[in-house]
MARTOR-597006 format. One record per residue: x, z, y of N, C-alpha, C, O, CB in turn; residue in three letters. Coordinates in steps of 0.05 Angstrom, whole numbers, plus 5000, padded with zeros to 4 digits. Atoms other than C-alpha are relative to their C-alpha. Glycine has a CB too. Layout:
<atoms>
XZYXZYXZYXZYXZYALA;...
</atoms>
This chain:
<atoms>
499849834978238109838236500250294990498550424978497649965020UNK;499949655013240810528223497850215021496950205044504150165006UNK;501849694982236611238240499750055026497650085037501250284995UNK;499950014975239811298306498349795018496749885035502649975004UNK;499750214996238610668324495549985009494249985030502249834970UNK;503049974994230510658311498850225020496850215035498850064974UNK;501149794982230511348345500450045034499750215049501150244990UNK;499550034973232811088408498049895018497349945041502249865003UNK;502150174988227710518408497350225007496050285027499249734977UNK;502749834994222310998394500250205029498650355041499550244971UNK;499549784979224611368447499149865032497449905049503850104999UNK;500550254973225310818503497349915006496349895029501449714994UNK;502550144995218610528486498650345006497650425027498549764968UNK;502449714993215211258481500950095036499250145053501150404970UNK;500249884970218711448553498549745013496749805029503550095018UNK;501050214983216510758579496350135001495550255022500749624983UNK;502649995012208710868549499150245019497450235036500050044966UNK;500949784992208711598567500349985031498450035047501450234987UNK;500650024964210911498641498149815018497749845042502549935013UNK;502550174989204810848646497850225004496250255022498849734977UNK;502649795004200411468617500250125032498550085050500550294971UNK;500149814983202011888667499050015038497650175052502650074996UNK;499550174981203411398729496949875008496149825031502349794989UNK;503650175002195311078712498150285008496150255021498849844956UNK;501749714993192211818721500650075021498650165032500450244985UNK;498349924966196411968790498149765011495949785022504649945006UNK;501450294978194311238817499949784982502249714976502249875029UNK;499750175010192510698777500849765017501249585001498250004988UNK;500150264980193710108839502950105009503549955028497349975027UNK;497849884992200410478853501649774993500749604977500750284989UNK;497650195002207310028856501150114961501149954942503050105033UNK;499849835019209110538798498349814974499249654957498650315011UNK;501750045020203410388756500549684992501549584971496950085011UNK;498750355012204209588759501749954997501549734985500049795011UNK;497850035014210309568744500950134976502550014962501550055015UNK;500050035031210409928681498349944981498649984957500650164991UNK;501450095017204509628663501249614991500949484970496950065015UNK;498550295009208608888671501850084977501849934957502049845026UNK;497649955015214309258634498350094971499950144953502350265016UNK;501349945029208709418569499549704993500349634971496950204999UNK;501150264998206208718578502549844996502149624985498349945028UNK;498150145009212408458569501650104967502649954949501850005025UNK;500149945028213808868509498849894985499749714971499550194995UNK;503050115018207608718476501249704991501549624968496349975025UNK;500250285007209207968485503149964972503249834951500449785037UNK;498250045022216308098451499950094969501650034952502150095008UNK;501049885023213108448393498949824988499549784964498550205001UNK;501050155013209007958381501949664988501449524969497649985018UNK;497750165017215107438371501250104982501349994961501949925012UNK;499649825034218207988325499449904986500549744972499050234990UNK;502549975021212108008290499949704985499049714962496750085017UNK;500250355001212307168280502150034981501850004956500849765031UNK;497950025032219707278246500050274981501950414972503849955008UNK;500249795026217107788198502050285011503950374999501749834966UNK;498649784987219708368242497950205000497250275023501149955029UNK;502249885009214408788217500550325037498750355053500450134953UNK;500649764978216009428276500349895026500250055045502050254998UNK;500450134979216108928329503150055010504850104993497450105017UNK;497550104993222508868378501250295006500250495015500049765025UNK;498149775005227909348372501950125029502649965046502249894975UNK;499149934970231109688432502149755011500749615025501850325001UNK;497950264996236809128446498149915019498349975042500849764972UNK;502350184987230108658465498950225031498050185053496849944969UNK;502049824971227609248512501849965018501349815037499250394999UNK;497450004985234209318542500649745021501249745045502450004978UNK;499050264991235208578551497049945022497349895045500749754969UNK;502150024990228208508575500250155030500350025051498050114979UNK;499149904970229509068634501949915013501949925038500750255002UNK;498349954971235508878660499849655003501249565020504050194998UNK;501850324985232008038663498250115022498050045046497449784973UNK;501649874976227508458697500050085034498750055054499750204991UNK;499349964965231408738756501949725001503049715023502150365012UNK;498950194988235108068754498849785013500049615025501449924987UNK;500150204989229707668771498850165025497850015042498549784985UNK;501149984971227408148831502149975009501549885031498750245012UNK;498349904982234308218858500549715007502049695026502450204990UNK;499950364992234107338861496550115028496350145052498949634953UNK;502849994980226107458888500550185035499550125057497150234979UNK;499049784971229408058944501349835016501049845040502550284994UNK;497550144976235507488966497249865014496549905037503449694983UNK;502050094981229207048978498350005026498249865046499150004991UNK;502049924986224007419006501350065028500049985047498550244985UNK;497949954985230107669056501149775014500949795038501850114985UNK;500350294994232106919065498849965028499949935050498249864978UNK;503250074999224706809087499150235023497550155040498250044965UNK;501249784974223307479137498350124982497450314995498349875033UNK;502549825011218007779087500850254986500350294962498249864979UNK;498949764994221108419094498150104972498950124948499550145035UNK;502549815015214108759061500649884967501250044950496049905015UNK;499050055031215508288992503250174995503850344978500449634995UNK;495949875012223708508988499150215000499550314978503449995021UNK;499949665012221609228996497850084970497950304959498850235031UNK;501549965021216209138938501750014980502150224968498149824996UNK;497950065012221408848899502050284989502050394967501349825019UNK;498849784999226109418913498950244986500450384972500350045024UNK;501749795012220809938891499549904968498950034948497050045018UNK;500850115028219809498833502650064979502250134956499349655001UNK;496750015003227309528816501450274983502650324962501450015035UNK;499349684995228510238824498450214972499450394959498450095037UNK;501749965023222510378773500749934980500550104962497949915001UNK;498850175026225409908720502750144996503150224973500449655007UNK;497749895007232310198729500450304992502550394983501549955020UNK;501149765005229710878720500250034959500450254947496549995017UNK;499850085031230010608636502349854992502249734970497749844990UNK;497850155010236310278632501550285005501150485019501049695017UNK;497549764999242810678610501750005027502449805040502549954973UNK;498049994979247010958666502849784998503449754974501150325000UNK;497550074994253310578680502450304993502150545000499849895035UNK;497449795008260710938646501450005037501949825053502849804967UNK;497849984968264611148715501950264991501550414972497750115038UNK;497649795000270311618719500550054977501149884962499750235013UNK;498249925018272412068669498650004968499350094947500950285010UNK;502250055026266911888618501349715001502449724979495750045005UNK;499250354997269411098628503250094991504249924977499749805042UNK;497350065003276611318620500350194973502550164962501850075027UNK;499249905030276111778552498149784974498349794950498950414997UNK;501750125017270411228528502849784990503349724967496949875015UNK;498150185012276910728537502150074981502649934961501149885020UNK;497849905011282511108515499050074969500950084953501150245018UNK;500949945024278411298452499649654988501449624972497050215003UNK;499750294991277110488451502849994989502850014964499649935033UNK;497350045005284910408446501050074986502449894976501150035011UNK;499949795013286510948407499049854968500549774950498150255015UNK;501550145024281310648352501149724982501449694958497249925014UNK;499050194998283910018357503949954994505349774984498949975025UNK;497350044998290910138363501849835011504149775003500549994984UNK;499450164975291809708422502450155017502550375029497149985019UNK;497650004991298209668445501249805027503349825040501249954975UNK;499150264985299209098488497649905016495349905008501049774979UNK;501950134979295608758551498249734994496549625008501849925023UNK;501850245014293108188502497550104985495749954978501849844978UNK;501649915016289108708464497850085025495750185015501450224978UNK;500749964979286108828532496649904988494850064984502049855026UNK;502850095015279408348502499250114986496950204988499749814987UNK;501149795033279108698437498750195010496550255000502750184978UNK;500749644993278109378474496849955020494950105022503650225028UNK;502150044979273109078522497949914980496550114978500749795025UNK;500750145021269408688468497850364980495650454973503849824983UNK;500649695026268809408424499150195020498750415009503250184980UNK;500849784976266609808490496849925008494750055011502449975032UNK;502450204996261409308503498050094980495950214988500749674996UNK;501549965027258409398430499650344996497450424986502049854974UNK;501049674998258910218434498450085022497150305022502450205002UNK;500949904969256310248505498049765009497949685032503050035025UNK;502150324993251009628507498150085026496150235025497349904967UNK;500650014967249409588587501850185008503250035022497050085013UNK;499549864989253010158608502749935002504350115005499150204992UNK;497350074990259309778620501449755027501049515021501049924974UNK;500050084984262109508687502349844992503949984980499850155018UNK;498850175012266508878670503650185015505450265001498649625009UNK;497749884978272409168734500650184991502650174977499450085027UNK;498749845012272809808718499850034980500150284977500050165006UNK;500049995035272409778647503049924991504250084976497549744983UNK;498350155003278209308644501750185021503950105014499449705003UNK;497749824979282409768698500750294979502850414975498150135040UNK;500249785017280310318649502249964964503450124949496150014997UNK;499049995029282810028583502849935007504749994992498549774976UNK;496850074989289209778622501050184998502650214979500949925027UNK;498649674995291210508643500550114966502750134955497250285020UNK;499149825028290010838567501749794985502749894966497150104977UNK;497550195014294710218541501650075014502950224999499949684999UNK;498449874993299110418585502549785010504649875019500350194980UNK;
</atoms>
């Protein structure tokens, strides 16, 4: 794992940590507060699998990443439910729960940041043709890990191929 790479994690876990700190002194019983205390608690547990395959600094941002956005996927299944069901008061917990968690995941590429990320993408590549269309998506995916929308991504690398 290169320099960058560690300084991101440290970063992710320190904003996560520092906003429990902060969030536990305001209100500890707050929606806020339990929810990034699940989101440490779920760290913790992936560290400690690290730690099992000799991953001596515990789990590396990727795992955090992957970990948040299981996170809002299993409220946004618990929200269809609870919604289903009439328990209005659970779906909006949910929602607050959601909203908190997504607060640490990378933005989504849109507009003109999505269309010089592709064209640079293509460019790199030297994608020429509507078959190379995968390649570019594939290599956008891997520079931009979450922050890519499958639709316009693929509308995006179409246009700079041209």
């Amino acid at each position: 794992m290169g320099q960058l790479d560690q300084t991101v994690q440290v970063t992710l876990r320190n904003r996560i940590n520092t906003a429990l700190g902060t969030a536990e002194s305001e209100d500890a019983n707050s929606v806020e507060s339990q929810t990034l205390r699940l989101i440490k608690c779920a760290m913790d547990d992936r560290d400690v699998i690290a730690r099992s395959r000799g991953e001596c600094s515990g789990c590396d941002n990727e795992v955090i990443l992957e970990l948040l956005e299981t996170m809002v996927s299993q409220r946004e299944r618990a929200i269809k439910q609870f919604d289903d069901n009439g328990r209005i008061a659970e779906a909006e917990r949910e929602r607050d729960e959601i909203e908190i968690i997504s607060d640490f995941l990378p933005k989504p590429l849109m507009g003109e940041d999505l269309e010089t990320a592709a064209a640079a993408i293509v460019t790199q590549l030297s994608a020429s043709k509507l078959k190379d269309v995968g390649r570019c998506m594939t290599a956008l995916r891997e520079k931009y890990p979450g922050q890519i929308e499958c639709g316009p991504a693929s509308k995006a690398v179409r246009a700079a191929i041209g």
